[in-house]
Backbone as XML, in Angstrom:
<?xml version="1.0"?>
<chain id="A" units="angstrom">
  <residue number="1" name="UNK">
    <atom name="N" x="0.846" y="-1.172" z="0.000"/>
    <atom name="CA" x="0.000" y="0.000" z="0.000"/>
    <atom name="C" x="0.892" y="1.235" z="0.000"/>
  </residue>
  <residue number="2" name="UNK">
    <atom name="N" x="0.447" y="2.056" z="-0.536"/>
    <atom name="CA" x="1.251" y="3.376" z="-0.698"/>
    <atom name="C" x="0.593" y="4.055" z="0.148"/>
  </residue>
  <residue number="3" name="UNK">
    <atom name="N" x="1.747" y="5.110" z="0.730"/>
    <atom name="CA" x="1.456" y="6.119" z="1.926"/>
    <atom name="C" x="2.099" y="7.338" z="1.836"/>
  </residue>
  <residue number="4" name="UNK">
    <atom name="N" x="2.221" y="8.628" z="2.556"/>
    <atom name="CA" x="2.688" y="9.277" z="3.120"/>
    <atom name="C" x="2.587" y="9.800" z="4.963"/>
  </residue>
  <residue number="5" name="UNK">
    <atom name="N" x="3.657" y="10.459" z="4.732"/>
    <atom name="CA" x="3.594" y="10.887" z="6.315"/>
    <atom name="C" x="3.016" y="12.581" z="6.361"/>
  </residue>
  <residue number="6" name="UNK">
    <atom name="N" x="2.444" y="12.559" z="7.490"/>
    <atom name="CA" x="1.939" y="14.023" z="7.246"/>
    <atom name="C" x="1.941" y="14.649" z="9.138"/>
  </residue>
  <residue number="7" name="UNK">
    <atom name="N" x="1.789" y="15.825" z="9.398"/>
    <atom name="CA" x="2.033" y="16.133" z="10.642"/>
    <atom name="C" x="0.879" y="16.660" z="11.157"/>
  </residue>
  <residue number="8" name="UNK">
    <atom name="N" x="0.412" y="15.986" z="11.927"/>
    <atom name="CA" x="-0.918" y="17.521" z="12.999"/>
    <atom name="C" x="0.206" y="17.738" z="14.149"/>
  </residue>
  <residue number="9" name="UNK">
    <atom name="N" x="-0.311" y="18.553" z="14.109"/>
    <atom name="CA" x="0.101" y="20.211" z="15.140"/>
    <atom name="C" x="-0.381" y="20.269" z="16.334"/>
  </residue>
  <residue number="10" name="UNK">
    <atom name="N" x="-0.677" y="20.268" z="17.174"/>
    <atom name="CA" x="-0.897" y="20.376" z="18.275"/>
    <atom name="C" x="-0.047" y="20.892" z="19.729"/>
  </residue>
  <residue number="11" name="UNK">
    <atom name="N" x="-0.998" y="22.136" z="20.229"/>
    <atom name="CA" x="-1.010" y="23.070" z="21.432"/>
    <atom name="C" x="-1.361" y="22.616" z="22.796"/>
  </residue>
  <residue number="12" name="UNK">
    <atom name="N" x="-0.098" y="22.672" z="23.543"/>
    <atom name="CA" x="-0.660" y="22.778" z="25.039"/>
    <atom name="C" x="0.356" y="23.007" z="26.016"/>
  </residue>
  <residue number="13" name="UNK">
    <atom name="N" x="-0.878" y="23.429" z="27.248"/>
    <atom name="CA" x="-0.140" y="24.069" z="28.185"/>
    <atom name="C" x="0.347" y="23.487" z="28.999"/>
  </residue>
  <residue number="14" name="UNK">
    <atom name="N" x="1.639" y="23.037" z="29.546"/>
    <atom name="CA" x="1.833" y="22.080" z="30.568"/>
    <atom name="C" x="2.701" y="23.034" z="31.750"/>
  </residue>
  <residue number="15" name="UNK">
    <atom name="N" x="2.236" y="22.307" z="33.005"/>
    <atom name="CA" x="3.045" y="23.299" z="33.937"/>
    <atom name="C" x="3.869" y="22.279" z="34.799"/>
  </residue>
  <residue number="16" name="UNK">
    <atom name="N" x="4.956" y="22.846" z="35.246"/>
    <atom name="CA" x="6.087" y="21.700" z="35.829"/>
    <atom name="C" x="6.681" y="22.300" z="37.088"/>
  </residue>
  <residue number="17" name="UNK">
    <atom name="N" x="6.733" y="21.728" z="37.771"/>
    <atom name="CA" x="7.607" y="21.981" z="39.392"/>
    <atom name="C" x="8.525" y="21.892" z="39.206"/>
  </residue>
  <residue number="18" name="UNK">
    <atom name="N" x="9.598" y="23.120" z="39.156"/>
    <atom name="CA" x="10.757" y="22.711" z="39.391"/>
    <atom name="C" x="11.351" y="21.988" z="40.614"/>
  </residue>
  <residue number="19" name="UNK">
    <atom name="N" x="12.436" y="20.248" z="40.147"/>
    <atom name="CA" x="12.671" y="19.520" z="40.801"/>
    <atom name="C" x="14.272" y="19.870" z="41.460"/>
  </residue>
  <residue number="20" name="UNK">
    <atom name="N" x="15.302" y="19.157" z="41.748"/>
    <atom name="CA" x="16.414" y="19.130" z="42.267"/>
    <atom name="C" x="17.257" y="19.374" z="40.731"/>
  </residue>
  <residue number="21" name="UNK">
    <atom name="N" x="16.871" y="18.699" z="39.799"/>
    <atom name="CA" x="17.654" y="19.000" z="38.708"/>
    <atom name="C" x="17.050" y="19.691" z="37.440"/>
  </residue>
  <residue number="22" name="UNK">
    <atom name="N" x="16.216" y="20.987" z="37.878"/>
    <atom name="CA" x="16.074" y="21.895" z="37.232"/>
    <atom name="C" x="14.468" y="21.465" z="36.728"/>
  </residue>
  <residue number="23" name="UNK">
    <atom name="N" x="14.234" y="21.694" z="35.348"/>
    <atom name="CA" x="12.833" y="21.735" z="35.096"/>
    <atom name="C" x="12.972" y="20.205" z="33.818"/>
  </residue>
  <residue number="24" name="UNK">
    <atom name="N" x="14.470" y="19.506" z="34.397"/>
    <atom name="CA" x="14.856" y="18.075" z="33.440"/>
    <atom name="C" x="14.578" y="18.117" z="32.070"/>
  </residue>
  <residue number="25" name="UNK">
    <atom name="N" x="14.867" y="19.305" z="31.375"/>
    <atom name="CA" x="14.668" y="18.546" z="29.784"/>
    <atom name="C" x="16.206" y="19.655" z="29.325"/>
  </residue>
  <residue number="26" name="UNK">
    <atom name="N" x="16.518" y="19.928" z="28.393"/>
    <atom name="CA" x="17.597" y="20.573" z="27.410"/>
    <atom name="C" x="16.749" y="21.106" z="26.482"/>
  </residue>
  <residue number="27" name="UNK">
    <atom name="N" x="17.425" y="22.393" z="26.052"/>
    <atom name="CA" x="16.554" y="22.820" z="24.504"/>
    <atom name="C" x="17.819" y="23.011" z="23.515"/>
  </residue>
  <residue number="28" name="UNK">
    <atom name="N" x="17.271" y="23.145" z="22.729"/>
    <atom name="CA" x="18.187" y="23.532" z="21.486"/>
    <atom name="C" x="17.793" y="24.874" z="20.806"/>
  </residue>
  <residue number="29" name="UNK">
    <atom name="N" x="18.271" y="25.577" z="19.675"/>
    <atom name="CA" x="17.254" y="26.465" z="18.717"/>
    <atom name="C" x="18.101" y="28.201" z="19.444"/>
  </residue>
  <residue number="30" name="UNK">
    <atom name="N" x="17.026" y="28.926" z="18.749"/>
    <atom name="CA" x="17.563" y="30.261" z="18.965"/>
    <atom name="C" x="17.717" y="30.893" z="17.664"/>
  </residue>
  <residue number="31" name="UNK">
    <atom name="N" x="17.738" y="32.460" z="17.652"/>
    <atom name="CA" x="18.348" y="33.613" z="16.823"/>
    <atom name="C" x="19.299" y="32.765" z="15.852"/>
  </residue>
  <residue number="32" name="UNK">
    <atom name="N" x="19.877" y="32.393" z="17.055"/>
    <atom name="CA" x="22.206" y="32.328" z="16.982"/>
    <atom name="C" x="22.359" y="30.758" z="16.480"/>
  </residue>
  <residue number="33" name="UNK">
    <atom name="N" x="21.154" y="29.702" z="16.850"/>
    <atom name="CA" x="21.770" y="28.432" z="16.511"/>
    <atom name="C" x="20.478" y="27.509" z="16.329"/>
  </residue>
  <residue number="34" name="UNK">
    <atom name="N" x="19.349" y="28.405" z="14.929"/>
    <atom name="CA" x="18.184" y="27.303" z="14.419"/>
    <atom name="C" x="18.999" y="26.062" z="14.038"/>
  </residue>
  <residue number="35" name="UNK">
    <atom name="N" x="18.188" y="25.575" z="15.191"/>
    <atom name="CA" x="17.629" y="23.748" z="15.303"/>
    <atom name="C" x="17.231" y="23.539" z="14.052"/>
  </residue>
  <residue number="36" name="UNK">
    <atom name="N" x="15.851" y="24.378" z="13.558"/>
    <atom name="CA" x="15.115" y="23.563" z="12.368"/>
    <atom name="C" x="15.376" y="24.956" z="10.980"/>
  </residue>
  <residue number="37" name="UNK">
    <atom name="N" x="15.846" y="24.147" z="9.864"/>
    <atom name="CA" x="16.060" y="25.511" z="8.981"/>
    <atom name="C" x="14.645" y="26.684" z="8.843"/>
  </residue>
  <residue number="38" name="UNK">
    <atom name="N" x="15.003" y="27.799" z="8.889"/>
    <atom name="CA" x="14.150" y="29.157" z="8.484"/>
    <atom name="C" x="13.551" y="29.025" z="9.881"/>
  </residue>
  <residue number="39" name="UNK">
    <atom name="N" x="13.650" y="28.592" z="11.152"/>
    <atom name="CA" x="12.863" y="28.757" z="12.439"/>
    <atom name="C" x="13.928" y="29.078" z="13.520"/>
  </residue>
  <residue number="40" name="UNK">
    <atom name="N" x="14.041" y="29.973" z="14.349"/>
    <atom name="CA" x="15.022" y="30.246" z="14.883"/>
    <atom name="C" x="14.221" y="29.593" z="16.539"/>
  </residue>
  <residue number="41" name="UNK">
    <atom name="N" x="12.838" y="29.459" z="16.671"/>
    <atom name="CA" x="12.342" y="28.341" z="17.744"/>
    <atom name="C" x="12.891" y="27.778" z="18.681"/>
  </residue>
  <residue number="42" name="UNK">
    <atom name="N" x="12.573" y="27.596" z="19.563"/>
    <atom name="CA" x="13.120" y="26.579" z="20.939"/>
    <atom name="C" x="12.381" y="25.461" z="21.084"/>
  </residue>
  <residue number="43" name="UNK">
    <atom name="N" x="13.111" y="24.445" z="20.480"/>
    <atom name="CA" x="12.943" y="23.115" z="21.136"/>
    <atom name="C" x="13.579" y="22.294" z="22.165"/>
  </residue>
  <residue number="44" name="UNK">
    <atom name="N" x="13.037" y="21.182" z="22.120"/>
    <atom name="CA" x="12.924" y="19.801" z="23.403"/>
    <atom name="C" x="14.165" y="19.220" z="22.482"/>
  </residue>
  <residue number="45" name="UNK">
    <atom name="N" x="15.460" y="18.912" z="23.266"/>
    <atom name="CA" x="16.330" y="18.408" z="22.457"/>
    <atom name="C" x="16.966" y="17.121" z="23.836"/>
  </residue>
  <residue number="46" name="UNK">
    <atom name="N" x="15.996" y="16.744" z="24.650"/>
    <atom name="CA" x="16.619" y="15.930" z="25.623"/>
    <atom name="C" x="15.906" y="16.078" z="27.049"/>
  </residue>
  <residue number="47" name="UNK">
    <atom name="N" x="14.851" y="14.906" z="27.050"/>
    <atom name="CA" x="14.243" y="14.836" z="28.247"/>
    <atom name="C" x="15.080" y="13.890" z="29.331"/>
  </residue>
  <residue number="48" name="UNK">
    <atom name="N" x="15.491" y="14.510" z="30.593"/>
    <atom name="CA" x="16.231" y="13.822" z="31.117"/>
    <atom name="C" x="15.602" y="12.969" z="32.278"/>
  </residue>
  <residue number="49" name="UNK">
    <atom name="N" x="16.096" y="11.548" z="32.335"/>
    <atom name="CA" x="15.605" y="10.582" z="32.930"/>
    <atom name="C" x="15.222" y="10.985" z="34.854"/>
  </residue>
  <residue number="50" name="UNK">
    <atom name="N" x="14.174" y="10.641" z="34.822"/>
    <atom name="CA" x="13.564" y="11.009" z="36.282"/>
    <atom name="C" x="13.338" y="12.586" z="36.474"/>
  </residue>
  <residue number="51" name="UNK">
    <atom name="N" x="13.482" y="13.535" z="35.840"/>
    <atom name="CA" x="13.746" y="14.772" z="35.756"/>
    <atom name="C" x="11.565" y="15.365" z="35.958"/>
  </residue>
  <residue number="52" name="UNK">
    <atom name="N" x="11.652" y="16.827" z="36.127"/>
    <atom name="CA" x="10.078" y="16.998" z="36.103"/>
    <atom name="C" x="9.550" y="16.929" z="35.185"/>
  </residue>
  <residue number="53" name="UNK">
    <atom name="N" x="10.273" y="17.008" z="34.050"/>
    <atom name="CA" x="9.324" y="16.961" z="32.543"/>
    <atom name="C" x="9.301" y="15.248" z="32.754"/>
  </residue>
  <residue number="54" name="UNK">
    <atom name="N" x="9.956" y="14.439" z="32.611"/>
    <atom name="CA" x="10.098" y="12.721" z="32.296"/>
    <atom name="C" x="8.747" y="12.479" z="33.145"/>
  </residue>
  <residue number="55" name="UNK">
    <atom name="N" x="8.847" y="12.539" z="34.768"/>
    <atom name="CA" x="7.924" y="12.284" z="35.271"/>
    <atom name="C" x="6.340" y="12.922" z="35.146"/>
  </residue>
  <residue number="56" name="UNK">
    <atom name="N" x="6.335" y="14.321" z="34.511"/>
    <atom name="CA" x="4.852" y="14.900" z="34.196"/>
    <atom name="C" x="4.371" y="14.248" z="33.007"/>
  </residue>
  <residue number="57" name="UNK">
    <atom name="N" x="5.654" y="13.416" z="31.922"/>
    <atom name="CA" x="5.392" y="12.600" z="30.940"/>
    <atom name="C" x="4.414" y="13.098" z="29.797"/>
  </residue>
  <residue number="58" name="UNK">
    <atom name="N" x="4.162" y="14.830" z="29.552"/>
    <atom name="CA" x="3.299" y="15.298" z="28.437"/>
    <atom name="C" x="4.513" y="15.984" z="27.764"/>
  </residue>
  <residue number="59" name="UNK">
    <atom name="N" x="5.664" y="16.797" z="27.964"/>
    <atom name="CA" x="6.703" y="16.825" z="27.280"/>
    <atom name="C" x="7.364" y="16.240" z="26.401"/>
  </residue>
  <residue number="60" name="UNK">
    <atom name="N" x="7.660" y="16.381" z="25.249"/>
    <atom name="CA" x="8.276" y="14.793" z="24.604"/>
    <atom name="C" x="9.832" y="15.292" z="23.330"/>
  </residue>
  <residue number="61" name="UNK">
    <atom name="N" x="10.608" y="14.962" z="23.595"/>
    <atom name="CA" x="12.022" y="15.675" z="22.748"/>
    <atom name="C" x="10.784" y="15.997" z="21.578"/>
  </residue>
  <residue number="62" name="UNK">
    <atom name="N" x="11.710" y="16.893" z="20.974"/>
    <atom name="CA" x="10.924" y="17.625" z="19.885"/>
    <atom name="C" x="10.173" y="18.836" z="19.268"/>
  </residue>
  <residue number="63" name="UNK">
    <atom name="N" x="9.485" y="18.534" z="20.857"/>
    <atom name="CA" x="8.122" y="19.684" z="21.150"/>
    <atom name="C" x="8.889" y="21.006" z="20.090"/>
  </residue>
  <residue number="64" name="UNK">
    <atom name="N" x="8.178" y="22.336" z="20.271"/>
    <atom name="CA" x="8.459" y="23.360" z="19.944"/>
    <atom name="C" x="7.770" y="24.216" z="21.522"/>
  </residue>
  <residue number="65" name="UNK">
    <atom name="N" x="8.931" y="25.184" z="22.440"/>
    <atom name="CA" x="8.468" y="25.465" z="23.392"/>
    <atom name="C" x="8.238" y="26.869" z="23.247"/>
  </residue>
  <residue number="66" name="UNK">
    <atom name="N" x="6.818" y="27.314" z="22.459"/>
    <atom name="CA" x="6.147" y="28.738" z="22.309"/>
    <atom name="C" x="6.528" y="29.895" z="23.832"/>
  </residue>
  <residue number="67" name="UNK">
    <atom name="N" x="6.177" y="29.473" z="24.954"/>
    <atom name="CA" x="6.383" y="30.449" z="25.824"/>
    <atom name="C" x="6.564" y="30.053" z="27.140"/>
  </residue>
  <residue number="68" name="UNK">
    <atom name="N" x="7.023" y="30.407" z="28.140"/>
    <atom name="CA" x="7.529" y="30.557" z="29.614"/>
    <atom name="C" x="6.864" y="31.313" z="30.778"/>
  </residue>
  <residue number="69" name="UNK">
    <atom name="N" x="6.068" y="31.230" z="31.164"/>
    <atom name="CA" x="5.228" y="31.673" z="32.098"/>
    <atom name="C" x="4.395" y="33.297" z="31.052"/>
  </residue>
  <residue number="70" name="UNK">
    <atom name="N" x="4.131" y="32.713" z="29.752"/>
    <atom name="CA" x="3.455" y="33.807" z="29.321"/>
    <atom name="C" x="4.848" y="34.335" z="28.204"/>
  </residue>
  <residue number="71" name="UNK">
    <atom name="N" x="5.448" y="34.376" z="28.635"/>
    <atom name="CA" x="6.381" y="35.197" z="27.795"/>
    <atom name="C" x="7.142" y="34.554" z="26.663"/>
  </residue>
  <residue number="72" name="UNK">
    <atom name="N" x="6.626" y="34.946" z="25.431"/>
    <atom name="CA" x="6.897" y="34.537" z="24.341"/>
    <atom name="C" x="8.329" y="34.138" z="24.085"/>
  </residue>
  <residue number="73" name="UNK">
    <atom name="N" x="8.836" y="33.104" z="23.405"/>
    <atom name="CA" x="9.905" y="32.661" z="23.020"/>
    <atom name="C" x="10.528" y="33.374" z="21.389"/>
  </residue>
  <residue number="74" name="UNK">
    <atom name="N" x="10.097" y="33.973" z="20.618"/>
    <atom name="CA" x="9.729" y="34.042" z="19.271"/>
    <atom name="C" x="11.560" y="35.333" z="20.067"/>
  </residue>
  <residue number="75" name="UNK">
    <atom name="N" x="12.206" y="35.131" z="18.333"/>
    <atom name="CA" x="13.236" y="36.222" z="18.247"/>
    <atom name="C" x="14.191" y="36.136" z="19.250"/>
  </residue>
  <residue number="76" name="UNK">
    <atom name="N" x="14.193" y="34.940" z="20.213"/>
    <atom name="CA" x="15.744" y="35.066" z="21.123"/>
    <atom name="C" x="16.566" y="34.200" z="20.988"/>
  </residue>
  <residue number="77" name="UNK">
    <atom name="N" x="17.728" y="34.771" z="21.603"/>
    <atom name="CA" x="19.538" y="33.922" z="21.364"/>
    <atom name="C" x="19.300" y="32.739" z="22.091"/>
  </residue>
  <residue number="78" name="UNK">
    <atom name="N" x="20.295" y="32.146" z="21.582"/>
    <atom name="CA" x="19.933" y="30.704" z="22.772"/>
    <atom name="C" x="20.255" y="30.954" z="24.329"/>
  </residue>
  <residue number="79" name="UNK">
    <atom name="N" x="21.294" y="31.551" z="24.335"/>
    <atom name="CA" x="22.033" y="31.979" z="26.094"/>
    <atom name="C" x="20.436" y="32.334" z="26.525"/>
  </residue>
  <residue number="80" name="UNK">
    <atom name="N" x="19.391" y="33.837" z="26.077"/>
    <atom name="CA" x="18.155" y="34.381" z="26.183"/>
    <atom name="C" x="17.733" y="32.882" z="27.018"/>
  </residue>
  <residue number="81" name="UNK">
    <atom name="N" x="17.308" y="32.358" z="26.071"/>
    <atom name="CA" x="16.198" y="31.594" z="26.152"/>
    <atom name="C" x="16.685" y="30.443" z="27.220"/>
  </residue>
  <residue number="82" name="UNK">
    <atom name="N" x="17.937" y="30.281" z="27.924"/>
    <atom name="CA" x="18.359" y="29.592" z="28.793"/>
    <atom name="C" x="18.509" y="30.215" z="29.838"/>
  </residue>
  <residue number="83" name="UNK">
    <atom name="N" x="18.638" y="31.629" z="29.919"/>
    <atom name="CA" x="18.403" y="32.070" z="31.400"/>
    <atom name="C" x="16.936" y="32.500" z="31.612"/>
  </residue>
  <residue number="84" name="UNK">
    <atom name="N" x="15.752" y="32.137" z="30.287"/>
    <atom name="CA" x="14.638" y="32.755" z="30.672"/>
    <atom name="C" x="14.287" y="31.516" z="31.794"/>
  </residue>
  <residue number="85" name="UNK">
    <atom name="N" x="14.384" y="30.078" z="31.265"/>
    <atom name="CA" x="13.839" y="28.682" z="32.033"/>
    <atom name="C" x="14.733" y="29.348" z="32.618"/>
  </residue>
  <residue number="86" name="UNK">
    <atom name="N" x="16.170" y="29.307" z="33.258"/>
    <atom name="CA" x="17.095" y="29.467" z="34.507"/>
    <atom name="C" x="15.876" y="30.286" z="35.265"/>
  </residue>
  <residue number="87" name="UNK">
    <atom name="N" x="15.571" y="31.017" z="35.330"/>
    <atom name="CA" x="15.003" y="32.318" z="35.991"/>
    <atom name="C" x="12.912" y="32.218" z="36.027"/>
  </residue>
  <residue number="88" name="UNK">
    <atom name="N" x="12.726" y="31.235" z="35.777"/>
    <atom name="CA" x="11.265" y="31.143" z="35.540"/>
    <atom name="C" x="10.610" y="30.521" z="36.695"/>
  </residue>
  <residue number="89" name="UNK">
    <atom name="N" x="11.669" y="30.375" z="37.904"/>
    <atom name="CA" x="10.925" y="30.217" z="39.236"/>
    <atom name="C" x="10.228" y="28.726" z="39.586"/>
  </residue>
  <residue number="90" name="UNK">
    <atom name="N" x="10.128" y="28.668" z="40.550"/>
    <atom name="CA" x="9.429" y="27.381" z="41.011"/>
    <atom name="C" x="8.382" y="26.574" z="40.287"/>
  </residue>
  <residue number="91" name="UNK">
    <atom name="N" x="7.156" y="27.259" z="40.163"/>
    <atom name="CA" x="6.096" y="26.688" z="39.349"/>
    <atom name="C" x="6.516" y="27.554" z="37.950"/>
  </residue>
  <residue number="92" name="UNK">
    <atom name="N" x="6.503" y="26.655" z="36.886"/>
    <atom name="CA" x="6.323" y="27.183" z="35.441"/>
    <atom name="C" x="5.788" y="26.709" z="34.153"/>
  </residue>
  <residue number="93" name="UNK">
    <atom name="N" x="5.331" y="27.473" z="33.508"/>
    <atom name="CA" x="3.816" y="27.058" z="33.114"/>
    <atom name="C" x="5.013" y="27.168" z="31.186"/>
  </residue>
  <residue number="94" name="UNK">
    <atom name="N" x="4.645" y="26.394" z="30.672"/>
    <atom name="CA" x="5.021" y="26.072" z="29.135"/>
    <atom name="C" x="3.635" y="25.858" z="28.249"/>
  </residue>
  <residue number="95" name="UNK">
    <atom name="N" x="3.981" y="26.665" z="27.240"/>
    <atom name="CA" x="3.053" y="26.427" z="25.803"/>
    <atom name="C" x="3.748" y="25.987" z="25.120"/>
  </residue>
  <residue number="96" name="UNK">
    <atom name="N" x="3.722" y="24.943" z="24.892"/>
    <atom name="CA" x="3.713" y="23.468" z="23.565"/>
    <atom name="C" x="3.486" y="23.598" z="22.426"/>
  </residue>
  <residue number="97" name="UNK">
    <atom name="N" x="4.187" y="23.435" z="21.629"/>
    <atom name="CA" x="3.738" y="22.474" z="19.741"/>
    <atom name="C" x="4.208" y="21.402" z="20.179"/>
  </residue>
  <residue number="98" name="UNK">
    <atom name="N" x="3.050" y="20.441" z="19.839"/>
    <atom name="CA" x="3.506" y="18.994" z="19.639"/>
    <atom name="C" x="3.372" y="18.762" z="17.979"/>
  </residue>
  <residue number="99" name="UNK">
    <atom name="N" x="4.264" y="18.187" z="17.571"/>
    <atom name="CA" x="4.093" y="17.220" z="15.813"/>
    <atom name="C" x="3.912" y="16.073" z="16.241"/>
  </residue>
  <residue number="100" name="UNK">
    <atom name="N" x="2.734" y="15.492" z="15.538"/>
    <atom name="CA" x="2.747" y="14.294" z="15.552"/>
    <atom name="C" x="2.343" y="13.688" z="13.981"/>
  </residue>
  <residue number="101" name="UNK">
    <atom name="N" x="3.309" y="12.616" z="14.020"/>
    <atom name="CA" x="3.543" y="11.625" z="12.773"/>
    <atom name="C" x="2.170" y="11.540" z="12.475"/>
  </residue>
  <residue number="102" name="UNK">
    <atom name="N" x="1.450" y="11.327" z="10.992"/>
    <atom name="CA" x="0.122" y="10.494" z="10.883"/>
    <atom name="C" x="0.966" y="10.187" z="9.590"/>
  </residue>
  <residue number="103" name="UNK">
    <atom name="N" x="0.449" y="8.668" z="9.485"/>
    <atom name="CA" x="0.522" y="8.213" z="8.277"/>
    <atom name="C" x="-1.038" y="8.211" z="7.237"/>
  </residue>
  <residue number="104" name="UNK">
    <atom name="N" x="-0.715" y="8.233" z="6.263"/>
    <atom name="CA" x="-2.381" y="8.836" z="5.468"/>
    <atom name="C" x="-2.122" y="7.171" z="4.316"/>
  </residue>
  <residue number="105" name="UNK">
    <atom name="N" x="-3.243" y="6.465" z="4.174"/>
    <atom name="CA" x="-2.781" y="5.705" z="2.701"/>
    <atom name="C" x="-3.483" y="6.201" z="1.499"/>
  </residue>
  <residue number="106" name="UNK">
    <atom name="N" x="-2.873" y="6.327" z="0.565"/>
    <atom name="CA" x="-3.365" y="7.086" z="-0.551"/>
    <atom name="C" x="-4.452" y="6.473" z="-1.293"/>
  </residue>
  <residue number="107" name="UNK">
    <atom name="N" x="-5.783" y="6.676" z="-1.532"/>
    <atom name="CA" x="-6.605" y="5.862" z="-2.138"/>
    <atom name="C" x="-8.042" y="5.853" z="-1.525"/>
  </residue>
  <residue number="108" name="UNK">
    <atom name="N" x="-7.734" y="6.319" z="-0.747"/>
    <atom name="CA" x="-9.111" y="6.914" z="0.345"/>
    <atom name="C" x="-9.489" y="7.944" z="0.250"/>
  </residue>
  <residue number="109" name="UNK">
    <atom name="N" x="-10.741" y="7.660" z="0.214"/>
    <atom name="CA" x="-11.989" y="9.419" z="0.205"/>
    <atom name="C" x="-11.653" y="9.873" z="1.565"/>
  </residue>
  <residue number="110" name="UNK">
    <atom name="N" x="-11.659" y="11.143" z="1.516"/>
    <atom name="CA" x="-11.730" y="11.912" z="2.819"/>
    <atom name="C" x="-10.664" y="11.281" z="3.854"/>
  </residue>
  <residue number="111" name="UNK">
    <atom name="N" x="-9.795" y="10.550" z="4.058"/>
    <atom name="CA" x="-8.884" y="10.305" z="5.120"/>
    <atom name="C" x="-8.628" y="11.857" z="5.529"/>
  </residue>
  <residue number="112" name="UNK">
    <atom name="N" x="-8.044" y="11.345" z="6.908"/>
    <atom name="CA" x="-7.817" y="12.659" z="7.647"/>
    <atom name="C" x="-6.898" y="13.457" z="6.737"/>
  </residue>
  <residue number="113" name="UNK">
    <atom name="N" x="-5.364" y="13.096" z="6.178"/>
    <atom name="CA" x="-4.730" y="13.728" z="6.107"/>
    <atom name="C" x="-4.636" y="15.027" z="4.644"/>
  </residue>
  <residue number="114" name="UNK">
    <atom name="N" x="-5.953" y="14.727" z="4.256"/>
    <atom name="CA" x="-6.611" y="15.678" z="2.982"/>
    <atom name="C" x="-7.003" y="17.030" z="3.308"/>
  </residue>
</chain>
């Protein structure tokens, strides 16, 4: 059967306690060092084992992390965007892109991925 891959998009808000080893994930991205070509974005480049993201388990490497207690991510350096999490306090609240894979098979009326 013939296929393609196609992506839904998906938004959300997840909020995380900071634990003993920070808020446990790594990002990548920035102004200074796009992750993904033409997006200068902050992503999930490493959820770390037992960490608060691993254990809240809605985080997932990849994500795209839109904002920080409200405050937009869009247009900053990477150092920026590592002392914004450094500095985002005990409780902190994240807006999400999730991608997720769909495979579509070609030959079908109306499948989702049309």
């Amino acid at each position: 059967m013939n296929g393609r891959v196609d992506y839904l998009v998906t938004e959300e808000e997840i909020n995380l306690t900071r634990g003993p080893s920070g808020l446990g994930f790594n990002i990548v991205g920035g102004t200074d060092q796009q992750h993904v070509s033409n997006d200068s974005g902050i992503y999930v480049s490493r959820i770390k084992e037992n960490g608060a993201a691993a254990l809240d388990g809605r985080l997932q490497e990849g994500d795209k992390i839109l904002s920080v207690n409200g405050q937009d991510l869009k247009n900053l350096l990477h150092q920026d965007a590592v002392d914004l999490f450094r500095n985002a306090g005990y409780a902190v609240s994240l807006r999400v892109q999730h991608r997720v894979g769909v495979t579509c098979a070609i030959g079908f009326l109306h499948h989702p991925c049309e």
